[in-house]
C-alpha positions in Angstrom: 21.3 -23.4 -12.2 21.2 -19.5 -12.2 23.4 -16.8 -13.5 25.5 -14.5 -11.5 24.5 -10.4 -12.3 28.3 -10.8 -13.6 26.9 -12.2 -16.7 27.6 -9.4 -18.7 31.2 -10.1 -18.4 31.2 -14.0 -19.6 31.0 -15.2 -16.1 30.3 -19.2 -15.9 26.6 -19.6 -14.8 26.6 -20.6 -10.9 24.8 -22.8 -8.6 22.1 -21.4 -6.7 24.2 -21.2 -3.2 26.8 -20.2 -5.3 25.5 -17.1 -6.6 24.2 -16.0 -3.3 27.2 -16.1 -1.5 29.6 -14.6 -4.7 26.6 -12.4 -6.9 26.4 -9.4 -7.7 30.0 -8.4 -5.6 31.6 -4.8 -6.3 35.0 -4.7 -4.7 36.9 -1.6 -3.8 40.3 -1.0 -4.7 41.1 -2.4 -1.5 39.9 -5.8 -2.6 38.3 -6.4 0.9 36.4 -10.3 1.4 33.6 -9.3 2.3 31.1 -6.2 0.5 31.6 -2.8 1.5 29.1 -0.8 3.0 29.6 2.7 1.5 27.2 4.3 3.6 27.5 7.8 2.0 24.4 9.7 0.4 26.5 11.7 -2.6 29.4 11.3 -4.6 32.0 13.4 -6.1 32.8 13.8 -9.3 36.3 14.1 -11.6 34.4 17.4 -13.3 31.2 19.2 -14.1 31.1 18.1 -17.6 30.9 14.3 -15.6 27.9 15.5 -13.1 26.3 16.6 -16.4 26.8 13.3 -18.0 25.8 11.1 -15.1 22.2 13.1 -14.6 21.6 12.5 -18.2 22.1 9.4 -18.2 25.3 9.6 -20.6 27.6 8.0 -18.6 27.2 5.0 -16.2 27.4 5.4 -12.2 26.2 6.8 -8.8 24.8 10.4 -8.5 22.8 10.0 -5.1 21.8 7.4 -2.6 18.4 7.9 -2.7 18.9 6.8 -7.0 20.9 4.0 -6.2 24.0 3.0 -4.2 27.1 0.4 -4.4 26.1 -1.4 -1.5 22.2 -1.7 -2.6 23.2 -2.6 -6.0 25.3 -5.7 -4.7 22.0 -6.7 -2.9 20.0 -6.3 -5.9 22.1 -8.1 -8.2 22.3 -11.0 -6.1 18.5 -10.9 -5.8 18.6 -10.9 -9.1 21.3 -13.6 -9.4 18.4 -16.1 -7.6 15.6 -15.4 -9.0 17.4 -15.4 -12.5 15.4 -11.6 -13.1 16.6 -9.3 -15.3 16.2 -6.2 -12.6 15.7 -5.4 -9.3 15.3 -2.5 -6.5 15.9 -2.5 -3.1 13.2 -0.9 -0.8 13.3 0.5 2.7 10.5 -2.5 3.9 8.5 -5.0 2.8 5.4 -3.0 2.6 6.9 0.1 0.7 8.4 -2.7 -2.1 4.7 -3.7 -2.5 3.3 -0.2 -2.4 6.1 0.9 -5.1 5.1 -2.1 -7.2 1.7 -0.7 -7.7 1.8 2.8 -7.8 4.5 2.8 -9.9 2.5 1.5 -12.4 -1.2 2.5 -12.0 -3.1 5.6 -12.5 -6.6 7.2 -11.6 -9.0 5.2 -13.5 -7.4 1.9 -13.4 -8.8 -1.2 -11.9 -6.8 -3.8 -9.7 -8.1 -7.4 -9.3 -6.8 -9.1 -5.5 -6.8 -11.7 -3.9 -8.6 -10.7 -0.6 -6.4 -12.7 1.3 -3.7 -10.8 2.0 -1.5 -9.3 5.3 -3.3 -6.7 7.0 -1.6 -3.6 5.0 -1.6 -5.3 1.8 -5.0 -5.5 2.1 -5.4 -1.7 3.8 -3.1 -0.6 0.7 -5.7 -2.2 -1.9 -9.1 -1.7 -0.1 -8.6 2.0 1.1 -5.1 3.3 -0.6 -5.7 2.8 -4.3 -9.2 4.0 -3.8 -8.1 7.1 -2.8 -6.6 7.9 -6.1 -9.0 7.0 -8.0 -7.7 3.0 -8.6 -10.6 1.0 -8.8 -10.1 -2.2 -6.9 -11.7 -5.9 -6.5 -11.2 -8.3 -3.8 -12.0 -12.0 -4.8 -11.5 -15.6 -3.4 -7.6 -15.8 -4.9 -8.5 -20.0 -5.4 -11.0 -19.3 -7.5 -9.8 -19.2 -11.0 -13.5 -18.2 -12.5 -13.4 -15.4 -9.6 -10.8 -14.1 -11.5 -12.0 -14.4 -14.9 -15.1 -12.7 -13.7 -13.5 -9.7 -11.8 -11.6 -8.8 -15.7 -13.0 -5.5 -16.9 -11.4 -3.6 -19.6 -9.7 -1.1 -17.6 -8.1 -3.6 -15.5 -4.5 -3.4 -15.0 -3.1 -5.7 -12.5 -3.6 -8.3 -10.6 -1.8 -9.1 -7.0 -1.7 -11.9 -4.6 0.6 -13.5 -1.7 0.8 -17.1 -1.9 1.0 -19.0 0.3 -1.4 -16.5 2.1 -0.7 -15.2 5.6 -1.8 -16.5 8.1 -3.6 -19.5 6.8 -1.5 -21.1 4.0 -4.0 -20.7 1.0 -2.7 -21.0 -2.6 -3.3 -19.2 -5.8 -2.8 -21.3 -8.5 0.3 -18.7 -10.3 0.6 -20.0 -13.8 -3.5 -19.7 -14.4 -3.8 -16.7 -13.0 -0.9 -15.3 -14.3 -2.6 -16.7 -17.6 -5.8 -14.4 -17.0 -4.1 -11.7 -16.2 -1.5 -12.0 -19.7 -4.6 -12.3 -21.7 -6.5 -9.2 -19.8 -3.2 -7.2 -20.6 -2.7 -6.9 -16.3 0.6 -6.9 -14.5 0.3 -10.1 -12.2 2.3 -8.8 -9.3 3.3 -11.8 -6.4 4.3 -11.2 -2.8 6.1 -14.4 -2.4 7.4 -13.9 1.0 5.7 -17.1 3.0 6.9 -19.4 0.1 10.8 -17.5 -0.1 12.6 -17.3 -3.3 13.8 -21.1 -2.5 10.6 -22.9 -2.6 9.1 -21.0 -5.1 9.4 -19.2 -8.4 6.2 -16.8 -9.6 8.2 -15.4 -12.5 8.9 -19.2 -14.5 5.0 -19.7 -13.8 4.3 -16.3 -15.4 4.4 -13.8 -12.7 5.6 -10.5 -14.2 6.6 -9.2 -10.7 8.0 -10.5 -7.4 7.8 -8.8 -4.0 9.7 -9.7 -1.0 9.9 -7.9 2.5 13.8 -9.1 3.0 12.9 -8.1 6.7 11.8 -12.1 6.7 13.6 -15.2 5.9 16.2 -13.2 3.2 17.8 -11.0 6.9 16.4 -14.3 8.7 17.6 -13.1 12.1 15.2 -10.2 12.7 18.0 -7.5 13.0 16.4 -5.1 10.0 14.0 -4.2 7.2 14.4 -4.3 4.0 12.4 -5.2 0.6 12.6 -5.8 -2.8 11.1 -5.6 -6.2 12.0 -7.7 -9.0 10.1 -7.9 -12.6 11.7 -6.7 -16.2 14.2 -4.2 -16.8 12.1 -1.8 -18.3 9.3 -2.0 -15.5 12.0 -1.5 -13.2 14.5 0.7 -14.8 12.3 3.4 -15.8 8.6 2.8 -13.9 10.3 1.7 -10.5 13.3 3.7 -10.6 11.2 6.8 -12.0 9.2 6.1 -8.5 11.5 5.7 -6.0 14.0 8.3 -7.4 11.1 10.5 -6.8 9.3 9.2 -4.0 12.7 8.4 -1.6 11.4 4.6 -0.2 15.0 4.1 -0.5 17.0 0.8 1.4 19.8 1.7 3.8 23.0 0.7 2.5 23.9 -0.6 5.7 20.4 -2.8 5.8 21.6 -3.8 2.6 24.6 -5.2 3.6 22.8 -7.1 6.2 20.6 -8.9 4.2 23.3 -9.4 2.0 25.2 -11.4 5.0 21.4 -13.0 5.2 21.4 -14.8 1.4 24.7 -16.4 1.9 22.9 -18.5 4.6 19.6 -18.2 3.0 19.8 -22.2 1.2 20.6 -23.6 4.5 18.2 -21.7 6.7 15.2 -22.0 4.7 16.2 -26.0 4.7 16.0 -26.5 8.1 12.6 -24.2 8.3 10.8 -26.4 6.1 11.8 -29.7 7.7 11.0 -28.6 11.3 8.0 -27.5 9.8 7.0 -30.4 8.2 7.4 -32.5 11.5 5.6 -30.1 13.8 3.2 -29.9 11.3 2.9 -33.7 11.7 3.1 -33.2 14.9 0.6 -30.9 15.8 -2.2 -33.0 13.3 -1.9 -35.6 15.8 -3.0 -33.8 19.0 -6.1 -33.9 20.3 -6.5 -30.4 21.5 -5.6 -28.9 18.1 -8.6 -28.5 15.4 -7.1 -27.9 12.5 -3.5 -27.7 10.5 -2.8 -26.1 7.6 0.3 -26.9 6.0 1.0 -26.8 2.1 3.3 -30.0 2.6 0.9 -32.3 3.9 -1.3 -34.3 1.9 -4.5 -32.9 4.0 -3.8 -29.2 2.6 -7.2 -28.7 0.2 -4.5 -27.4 -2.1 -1.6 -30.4 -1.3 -1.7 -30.9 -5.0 -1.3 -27.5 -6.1 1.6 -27.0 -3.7 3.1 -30.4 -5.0 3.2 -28.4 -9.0 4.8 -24.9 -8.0 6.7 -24.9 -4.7 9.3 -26.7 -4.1 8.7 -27.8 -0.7 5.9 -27.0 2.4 7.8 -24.3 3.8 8.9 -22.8 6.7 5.2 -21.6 8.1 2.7 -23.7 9.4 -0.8 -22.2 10.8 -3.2 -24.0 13.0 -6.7 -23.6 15.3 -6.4 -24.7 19.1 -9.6 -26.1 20.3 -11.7 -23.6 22.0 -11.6 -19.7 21.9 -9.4 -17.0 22.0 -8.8 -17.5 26.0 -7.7 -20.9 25.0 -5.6 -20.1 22.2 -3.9 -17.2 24.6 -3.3 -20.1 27.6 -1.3 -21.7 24.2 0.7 -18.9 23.4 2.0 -17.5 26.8 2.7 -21.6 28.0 5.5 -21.6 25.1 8.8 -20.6 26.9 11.0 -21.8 23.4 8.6 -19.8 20.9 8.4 -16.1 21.0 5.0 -13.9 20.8 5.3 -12.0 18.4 3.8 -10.7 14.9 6.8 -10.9 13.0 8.1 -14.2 11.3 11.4 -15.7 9.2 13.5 -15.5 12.4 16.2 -17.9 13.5 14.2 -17.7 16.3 10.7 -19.5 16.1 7.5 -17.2 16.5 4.2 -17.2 17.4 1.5 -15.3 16.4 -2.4 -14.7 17.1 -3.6 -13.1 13.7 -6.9 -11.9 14.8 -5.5 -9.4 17.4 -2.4 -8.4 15.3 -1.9 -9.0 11.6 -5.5 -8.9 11.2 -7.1 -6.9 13.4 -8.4 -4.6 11.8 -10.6 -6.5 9.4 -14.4 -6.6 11.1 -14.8 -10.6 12.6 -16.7 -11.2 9.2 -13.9 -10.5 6.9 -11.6 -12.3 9.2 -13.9 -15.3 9.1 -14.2 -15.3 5.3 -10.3 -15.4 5.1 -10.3 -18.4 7.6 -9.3 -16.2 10.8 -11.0 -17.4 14.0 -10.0 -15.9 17.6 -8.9 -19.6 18.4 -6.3 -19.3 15.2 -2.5 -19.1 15.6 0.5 -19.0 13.3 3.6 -20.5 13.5 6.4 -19.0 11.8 9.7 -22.4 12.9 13.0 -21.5 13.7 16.5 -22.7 14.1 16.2 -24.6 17.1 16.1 -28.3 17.6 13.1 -29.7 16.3 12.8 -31.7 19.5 13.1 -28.5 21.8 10.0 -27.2 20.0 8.2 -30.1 20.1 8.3 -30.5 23.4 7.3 -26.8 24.0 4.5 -27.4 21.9 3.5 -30.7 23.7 3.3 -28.9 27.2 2.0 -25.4 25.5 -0.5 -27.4 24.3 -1.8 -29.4 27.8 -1.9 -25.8 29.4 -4.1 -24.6 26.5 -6.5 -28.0 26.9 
């Protein structure tokens, strides 16, 4: 069970679905059903004593868009209504949510710890970024709890990792890292997009911050982007808000409204994910023109028991190798009529991707192959259709591959 953001007015705790269909909501004197999207950048006020007041911080509400909007706040408090956080802030994507989370917080002379498996600009914003402002930063095998352990030096100040890891599906274990990182004195920040909020909760396990790109599974239909940081109200409210204030990686109030139309469906859609994944999953293990399958729900994962302790299910990915090269894995890929080519994923619609010439492509061959990235590797992100239409694509994708 998880609160609503209403809690500060005695609300009843809700259900999860519950809160993300009722969270968070600011209605207008007009009492309309559904949120409002104030798409305005300013607001007015009753007198310049009040503009004084509100800039100081004396007295409560909205001085500009790019601070913090009605529409956006409904969005974050219903993000915050799910993950039971005590704060949150929109972002304009993904990828400026998990740029925000570190800079915010770090500082030339700092060290950061990774997990080297990470999407391509995670990874460009931690190898290269950082650097560049004087943010020392290590790269280490993320299942490797002594890698982490070892990487510890006294000037480091956070740690960050996506689990499960795109493309592959690797886990980092988040309670003992989270662990390590508590006792280094290290923010452990978590990009826990491939898992969603509904399968898996980094903050319980010790996580001090959770990043989403809402552009995935939270919008779920692939209509806009959107992300979101969520951590402590004092990280957020001052560090974070102090950032983005400044900085302007601001969501749209009209994105916001979208993805909030996107969690009131979020429990059902992500259900149906992970059970079509599970069976094409399943599915694809048996075929003899497929390598490999890596899916955190099957009891071949080198992780299954891992996955069993902190998600809640398998989820709504699954990535696998075709047998033979990239010429092979292409014939795949544009034999799929149902699937869609393409590098984005948490559509209604189900996706396919070739990590090594698009997520990935810029890591050299070697890094790709240390992260488990062949040419012959694809990703699968499962959709809303029936789970027998995309079986059967798969089945003929497949024999045209072979």
């Amino acid at each position: 069970m998880v609160a609503s953001k209403d809690r500060k007015t005695g609300a009843i705790p809700w259900h999860q679905a519950t809160a993300l269909v009722h969270g968070g909501t600011l209605r207008s004197q007009f009492g309309e059903t559904s949120e409002a999207i104030f798409l305005n950048s300013g607001y007015v006020y009753d007198s310049a004593e009040q503009a004084e007041a509100r800039f100081k911080g004396d007295e409560e509400g909205f001085v500009y868009s790019r601070y913090a909007n009605p529409t956006v706040a409904m969005f974050e408090a219903r993000m915050c209504a799910l993950e039971d956080a005590p704060a949150a802030r929109g972002m304009s994507s993904g990828m400026a949510a998990v740029a925000a989370s570190l800079l915010c917080h770090l500082k030339a002379g700092d060290h950061v710890v990774s997990a080297r498996a990470l999407f391509g600009s995670c990874r460009y914003i931690v190898e290269d970024l950082l650097p560049r402002f004087g943010i020392e930063t290590t790269l280490i095998d993320g299942r490797d709890l002594a890698a982490w352990q070892a990487a510890v030096r006294s000037n480091t100040s956070a740690f960050f990792f996506e689990t499960p890891t795109n493309p592959v599906l690797e886990l980092v274990d988040i309670e003992a890292v989270s662990a390590i990182g508590k006792k280094a004195g290290a923010l452990v920040v978590v990009d826990n997009v491939f898992a969603t909020p509904l399968l898996q909760r980094p903050m319980p396990l010790g996580a001090d911050i959770v990043v989403y790109s809402a552009t995935k599974h939270i919008d779920g239909q692939g209509r806009c982007l959107g992300g979101v940081v969520l951590g402590p109200e004092e990280f957020i409210e001052e560090k974070l808000h102090t950032y983005l204030k400044h900085t302007g990686p601001s969501l749209s109030p009209f994105n916001a409204w979208v993805l909030l139309k996107g969690l009131e469906t979020l429990p059902l859609r992500v259900a149906q994910h992970a059970t079509s994944a599970a069976s094409l999953a399943d599915f694809l293990a048996d075929r003899p023109e497929v390598a490999r399958v890596f899916y955190p729900g099957r009891a071949d994962h080198p992780q299954y028991v891992l996955a069993k302790r902190q998600m809640a299910g398998g989820g709504p990915m699954v990535a696998f190798e075709v047998k033979g090269d990239k010429e092979a894995a292409f014939r795949f890929m544009n034999a799929l009529p149902v699937f869609k080519i393409s590098n984005n994923l948490g559509d209604a619609k189900s996706l396919v991707t070739h990590p090594a010439t698009t997520t990935h492509q810029r890591l050299t061959p070697e890094a790709r192959a240390e992260l488990g990235i062949f040419d012959n590797s694809v990703r699968l992100s499962i959709g809303l259709e029936d789970v027998r239409d995309l079986m059967a694509d798969l089945d003929q994708a497949l024999a045209a591959a072979g």
